[in-house]
C-alpha positions as a Python dict, from the first residue, in 0.01 Angstrom:
ca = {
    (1, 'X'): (0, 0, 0),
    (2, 'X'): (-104, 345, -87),
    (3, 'X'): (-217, 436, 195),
    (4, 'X'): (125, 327, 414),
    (5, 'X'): (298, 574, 202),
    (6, 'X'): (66, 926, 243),
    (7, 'X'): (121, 779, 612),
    (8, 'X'): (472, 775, 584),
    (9, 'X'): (512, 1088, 384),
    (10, 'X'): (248, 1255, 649),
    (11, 'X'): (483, 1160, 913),
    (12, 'X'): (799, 1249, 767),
    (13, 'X'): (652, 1587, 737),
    (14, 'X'): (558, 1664, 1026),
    (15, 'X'): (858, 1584, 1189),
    (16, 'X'): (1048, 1805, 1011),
    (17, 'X'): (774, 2083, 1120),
    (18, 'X'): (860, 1992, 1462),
    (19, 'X'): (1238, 2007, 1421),
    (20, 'X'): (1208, 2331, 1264),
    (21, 'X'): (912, 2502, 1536),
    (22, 'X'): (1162, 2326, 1803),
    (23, 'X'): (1471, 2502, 1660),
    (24, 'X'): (1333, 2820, 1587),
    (25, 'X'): (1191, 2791, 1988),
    (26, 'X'): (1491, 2773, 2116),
    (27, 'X'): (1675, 2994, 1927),
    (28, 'X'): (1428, 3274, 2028),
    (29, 'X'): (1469, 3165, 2404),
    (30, 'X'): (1855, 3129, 2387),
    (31, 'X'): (1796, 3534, 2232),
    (32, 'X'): (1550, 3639, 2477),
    (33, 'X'): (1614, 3912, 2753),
    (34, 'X'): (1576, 3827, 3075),
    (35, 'X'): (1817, 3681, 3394),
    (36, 'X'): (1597, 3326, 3430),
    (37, 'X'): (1506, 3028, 3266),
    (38, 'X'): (1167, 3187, 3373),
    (39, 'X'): (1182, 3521, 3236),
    (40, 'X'): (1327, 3440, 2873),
    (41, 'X'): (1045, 3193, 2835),
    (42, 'X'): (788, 3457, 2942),
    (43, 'X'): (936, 3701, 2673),
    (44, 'X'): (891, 3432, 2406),
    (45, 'X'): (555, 3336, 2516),
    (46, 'X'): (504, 3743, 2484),
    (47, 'X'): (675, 3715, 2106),
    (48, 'X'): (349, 3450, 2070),
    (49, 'X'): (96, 3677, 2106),
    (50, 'X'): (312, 3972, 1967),
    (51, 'X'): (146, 4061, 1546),
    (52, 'X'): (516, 4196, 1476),
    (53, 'X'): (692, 3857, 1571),
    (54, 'X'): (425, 3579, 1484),
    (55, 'X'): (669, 3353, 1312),
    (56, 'X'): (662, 3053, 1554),
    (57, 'X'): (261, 3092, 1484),
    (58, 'X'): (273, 2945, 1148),
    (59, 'X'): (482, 2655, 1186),
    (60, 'X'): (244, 2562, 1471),
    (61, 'X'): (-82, 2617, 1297),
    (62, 'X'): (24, 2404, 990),
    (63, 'X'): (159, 2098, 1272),
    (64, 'X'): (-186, 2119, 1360),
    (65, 'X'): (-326, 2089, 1028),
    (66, 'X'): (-114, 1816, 907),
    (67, 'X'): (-212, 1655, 1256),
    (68, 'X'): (-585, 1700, 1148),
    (69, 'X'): (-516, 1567, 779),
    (70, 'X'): (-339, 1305, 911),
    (71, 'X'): (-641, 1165, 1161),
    (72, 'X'): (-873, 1206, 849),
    (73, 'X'): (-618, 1028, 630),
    (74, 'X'): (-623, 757, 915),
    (75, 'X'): (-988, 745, 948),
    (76, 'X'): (-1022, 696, 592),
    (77, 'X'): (-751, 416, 576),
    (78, 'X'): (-932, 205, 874),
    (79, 'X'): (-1278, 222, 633),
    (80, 'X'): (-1100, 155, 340),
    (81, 'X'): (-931, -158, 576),
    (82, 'X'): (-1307, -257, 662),
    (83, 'X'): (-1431, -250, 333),
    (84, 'X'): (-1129, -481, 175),
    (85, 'X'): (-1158, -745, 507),
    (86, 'X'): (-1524, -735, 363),
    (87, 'X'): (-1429, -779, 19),
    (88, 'X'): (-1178, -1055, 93),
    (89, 'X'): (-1418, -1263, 286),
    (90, 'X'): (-1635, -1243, -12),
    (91, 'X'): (-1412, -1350, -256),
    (92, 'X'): (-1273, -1632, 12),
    (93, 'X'): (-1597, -1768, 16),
    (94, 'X'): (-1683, -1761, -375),
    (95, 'X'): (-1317, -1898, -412),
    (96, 'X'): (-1375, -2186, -183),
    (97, 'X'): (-1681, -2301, -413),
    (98, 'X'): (-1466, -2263, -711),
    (99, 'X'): (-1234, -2498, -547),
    (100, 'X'): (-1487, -2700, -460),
    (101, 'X'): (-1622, -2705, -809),
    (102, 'X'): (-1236, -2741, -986),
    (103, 'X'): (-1194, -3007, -781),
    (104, 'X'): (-1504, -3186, -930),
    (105, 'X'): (-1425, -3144, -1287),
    (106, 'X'): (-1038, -3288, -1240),
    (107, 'X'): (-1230, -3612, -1090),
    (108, 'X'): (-1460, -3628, -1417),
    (109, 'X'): (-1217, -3529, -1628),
    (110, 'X'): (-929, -3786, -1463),
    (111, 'X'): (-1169, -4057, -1489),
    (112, 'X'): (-1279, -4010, -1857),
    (113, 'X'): (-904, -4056, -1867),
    (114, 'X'): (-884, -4355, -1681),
    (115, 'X'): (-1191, -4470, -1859),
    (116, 'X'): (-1015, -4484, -2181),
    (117, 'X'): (-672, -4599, -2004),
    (118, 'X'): (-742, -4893, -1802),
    (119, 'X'): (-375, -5019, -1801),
    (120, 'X'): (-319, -4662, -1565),
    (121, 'X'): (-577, -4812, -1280),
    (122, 'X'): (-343, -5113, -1244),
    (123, 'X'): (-45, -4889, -1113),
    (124, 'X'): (-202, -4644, -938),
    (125, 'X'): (-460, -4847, -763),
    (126, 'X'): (-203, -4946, -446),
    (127, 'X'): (-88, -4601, -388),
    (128, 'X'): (-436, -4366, -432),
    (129, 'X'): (-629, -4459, -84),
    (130, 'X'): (-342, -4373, 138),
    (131, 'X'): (-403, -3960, -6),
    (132, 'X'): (-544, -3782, 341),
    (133, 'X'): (-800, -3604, 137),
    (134, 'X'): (-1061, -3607, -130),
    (135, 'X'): (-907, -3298, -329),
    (136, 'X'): (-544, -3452, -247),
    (137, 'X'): (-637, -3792, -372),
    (138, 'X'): (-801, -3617, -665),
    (139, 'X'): (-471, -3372, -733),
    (140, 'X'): (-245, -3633, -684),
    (141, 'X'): (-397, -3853, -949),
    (142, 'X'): (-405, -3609, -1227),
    (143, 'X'): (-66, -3541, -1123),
    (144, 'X'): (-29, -3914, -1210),
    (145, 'X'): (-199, -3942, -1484),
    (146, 'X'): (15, -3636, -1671),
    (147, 'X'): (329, -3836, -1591),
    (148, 'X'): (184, -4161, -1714),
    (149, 'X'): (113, -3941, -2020),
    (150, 'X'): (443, -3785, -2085),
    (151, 'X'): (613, -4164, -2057),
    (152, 'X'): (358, -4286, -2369),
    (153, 'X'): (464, -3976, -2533),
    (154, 'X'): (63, -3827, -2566),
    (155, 'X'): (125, -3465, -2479),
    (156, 'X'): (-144, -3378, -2752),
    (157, 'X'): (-444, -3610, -2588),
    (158, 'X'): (-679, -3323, -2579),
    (159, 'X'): (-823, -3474, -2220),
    (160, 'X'): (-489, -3459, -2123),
    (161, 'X'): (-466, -3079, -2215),
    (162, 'X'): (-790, -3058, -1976),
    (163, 'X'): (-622, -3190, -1744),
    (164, 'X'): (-344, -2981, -1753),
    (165, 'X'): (-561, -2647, -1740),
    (166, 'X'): (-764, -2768, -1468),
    (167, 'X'): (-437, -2820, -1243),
    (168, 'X'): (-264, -2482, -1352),
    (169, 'X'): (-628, -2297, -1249),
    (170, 'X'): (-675, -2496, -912),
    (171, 'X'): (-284, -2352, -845),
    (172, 'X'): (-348, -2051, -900),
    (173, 'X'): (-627, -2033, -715),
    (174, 'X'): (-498, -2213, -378),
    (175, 'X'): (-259, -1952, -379),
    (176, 'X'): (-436, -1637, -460),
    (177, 'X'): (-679, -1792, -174),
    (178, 'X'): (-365, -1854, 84),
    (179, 'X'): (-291, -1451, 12),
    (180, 'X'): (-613, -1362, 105),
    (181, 'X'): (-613, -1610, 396),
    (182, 'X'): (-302, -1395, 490),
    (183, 'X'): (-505, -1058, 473),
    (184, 'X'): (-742, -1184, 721),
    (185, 'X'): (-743, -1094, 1081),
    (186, 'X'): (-617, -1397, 1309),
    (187, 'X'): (-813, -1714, 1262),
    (188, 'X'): (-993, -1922, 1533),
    (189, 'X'): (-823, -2261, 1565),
    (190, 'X'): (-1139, -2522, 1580),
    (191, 'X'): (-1058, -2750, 1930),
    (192, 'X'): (-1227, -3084, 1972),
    (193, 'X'): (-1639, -3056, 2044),
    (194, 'X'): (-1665, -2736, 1920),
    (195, 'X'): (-1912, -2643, 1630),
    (196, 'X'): (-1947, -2325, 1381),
    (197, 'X'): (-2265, -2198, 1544),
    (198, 'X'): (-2087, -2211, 1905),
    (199, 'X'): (-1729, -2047, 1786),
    (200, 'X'): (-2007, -1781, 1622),
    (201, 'X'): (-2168, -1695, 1925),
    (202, 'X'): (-1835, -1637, 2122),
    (203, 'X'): (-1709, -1458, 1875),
    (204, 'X'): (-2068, -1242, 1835),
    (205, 'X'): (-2033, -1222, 2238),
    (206, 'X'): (-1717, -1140, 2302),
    (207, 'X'): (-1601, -977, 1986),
    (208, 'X'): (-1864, -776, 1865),
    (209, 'X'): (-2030, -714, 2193),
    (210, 'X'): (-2387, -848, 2077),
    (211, 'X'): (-2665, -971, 2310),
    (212, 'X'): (-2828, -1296, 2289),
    (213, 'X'): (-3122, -1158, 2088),
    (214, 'X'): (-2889, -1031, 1800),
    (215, 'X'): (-2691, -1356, 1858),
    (216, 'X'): (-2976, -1548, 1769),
    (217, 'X'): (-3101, -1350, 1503),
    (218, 'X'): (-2768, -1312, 1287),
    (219, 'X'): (-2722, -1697, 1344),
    (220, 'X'): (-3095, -1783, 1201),
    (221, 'X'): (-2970, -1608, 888),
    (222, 'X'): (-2647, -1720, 856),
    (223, 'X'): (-2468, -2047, 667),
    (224, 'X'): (-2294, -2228, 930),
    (225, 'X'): (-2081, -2560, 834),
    (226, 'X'): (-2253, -2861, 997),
    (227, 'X'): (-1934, -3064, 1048),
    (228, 'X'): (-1625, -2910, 1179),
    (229, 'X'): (-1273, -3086, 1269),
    (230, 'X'): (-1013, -2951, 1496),
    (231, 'X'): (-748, -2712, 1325),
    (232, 'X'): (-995, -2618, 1084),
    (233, 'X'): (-960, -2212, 1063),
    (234, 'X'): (-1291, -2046, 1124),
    (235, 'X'): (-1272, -1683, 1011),
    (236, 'X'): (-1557, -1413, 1125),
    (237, 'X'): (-1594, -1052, 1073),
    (238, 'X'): (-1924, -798, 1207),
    (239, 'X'): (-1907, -479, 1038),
    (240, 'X'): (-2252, -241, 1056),
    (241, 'X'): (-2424, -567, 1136),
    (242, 'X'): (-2337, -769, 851),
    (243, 'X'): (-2176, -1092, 982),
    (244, 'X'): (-1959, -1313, 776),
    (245, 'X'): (-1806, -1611, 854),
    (246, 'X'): (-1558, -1896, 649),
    (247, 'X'): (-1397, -2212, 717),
    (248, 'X'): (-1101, -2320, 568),
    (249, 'X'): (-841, -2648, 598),
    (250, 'X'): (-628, -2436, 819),
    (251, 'X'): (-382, -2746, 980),
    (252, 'X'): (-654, -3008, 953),
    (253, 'X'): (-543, -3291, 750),
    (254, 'X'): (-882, -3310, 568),
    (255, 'X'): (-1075, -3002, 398),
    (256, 'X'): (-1382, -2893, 446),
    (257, 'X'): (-1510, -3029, 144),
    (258, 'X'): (-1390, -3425, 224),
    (259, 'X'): (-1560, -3362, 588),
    (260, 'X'): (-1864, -3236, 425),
    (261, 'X'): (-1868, -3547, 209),
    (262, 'X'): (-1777, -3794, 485),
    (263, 'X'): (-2084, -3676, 687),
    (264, 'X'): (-2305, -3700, 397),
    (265, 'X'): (-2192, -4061, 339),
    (266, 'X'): (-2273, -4092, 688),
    (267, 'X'): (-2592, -3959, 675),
    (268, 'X'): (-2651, -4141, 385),
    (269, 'X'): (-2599, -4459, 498),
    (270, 'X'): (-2774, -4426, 832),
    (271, 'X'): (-3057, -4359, 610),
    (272, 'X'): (-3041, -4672, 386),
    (273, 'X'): (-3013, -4855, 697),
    (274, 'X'): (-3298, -4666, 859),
    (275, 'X'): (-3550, -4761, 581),
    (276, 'X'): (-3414, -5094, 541),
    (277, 'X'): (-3523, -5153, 889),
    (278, 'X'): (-3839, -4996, 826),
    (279, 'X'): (-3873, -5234, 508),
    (280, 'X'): (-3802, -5546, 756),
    (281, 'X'): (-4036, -5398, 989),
    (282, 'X'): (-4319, -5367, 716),
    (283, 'X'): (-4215, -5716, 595),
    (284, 'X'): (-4255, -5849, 899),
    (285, 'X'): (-4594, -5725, 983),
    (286, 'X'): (-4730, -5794, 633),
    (287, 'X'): (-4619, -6180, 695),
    (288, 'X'): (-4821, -6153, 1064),
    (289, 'X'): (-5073, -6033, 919),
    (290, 'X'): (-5103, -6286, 659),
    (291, 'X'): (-5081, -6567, 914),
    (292, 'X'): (-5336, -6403, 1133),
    (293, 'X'): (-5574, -6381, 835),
    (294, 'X'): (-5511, -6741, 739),
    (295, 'X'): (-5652, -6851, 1071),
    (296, 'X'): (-5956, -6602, 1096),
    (297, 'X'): (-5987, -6795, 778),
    (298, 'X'): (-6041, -7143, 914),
}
């Protein structure tokens, strides 16, 4: 915000430097001698380089030195830009795991709750799987849960005053994290098939004018997000070869963090079923074995 100002007061200064070289130009050239457009301007070209009648010198030298200021003052304000898109990514991404991590202790805390409140699970069981969203569903219960409170009049439950804090910090932190989002240069919509490590490379490509042997090596050392939706918002930024990129919810109906858990379930369970196919396998070829054995036997 500073720096808008010294821009604005920069410019409003030199304006009035121009008025006044512009004015005092054509005063001399209305005064001049001489029968022609032509002539007068020659004899205030000659009051230029006159030492008796350098007036319209000054006003021109310090145009050009605000000029200079102002492309230093400019230069300066597109680092000091730089460094805060650098800064804001950083705190994006620590704010995201925060969120991640809020989110976590309003499920424990919610369920030592419900724990303790068994009577709440029979109302609130219909209407908690149709939330789009782990954090939602998650939110929307505490929510819940605090009304349910208020009603049996326990405003003092101290897990109800956890609660309470937890919701007022995950607030204020989805919208110090929508500001930021705000301060960010123009996100990259996710479309259907595409991944983090391929919106990466275009970007490295086409943005930051890398070849494919920087590509690759910035990639190798960077965090990418293994499952991506459409209308997820992938931000990136490459400053002095330091790349940094985020995902956020952006218009998806799911977060990151649900996707990330979905996949893991999936993964998860394609495991289980991978080694209990392996298990029926082994079971299999234990009980062939055995049979085999039996009639070496005999």
């Amino acid at each position: 915000m500073l720096g808008y100002l010294y821009g604005a007061l920069l410019a409003i200064i030199q304006l009035i430097v121009v008025i006044v070289t512009l004015y005092m130009f054509a005063s001399r050239l209305q005064k001049a001698e001489g029968s022609s457009f032509k002539s007068r301007l020659k004899n205030v070209y000659q009051q230029f380089k006159s030492a008796k009648k350098a007036i319209l010198i000054i006003p021109s030298i310090i145009l050009l030195a605000l000029f200079a200021l102002d492309g230093y003052i400019a230069m300066k304000f597109l680092e000091q830009k730089d460094a805060d898109q650098v800064m804001n990514f950083l705190l994006l991404d620590k704010m995201h795991r925060n969120s991640d991590d809020l989110i976590n202790d309003l499920s424990k805390e919610v369920k030592n709750f419900t724990d303790n409140h068994p009577e709440f699970n029979v109302q609130y069981k219909v209407e908690k799987q149709s939330k789009p969203s782990y954090e939602d569903m998650v939110v929307d219960q505490a929510f819940q849960v605090v009304l349910y409170a208020q009603r049996k009049d326990m405003a003092q439950d101290p897990e109800l005053k956890k609660i309470n804090g937890t919701l007022d910090n995950i607030d204020e932190l989805r919208k110090e994290m929508s500001r930021i989002e705000s301060t960010l240069s123009n996100p990259i919509k996710v479309q259907k098939g595409e991944t983090h490590k391929s919106i990466c490379q275009r970007y490295l490509k086409d943005e930051a004018k890398l070849d494919d042997k920087q590509i690759k090596s910035i990639l190798n050392r960077t965090a990418l997000f293994s499952s991506l939706i459409p209308k997820f918002y992938v931000y990136n930024l490459y400053k002095d070869g330091v790349f940094l990129t985020t995902v956020t919810q952006g218009e998806a109906k799911l977060s990151p963090m649900t996707v990330n858990m979905l996949a893991q379930r999936r993964r998860m369970s394609s495991v289980l079923k991978e080694n209990n196919d392996l298990k029926l396998s082994l079971d299999s070829l234990r009980s062939t074995y055995k049979i085999d054995a039996d009639n070496t036997e005999q």
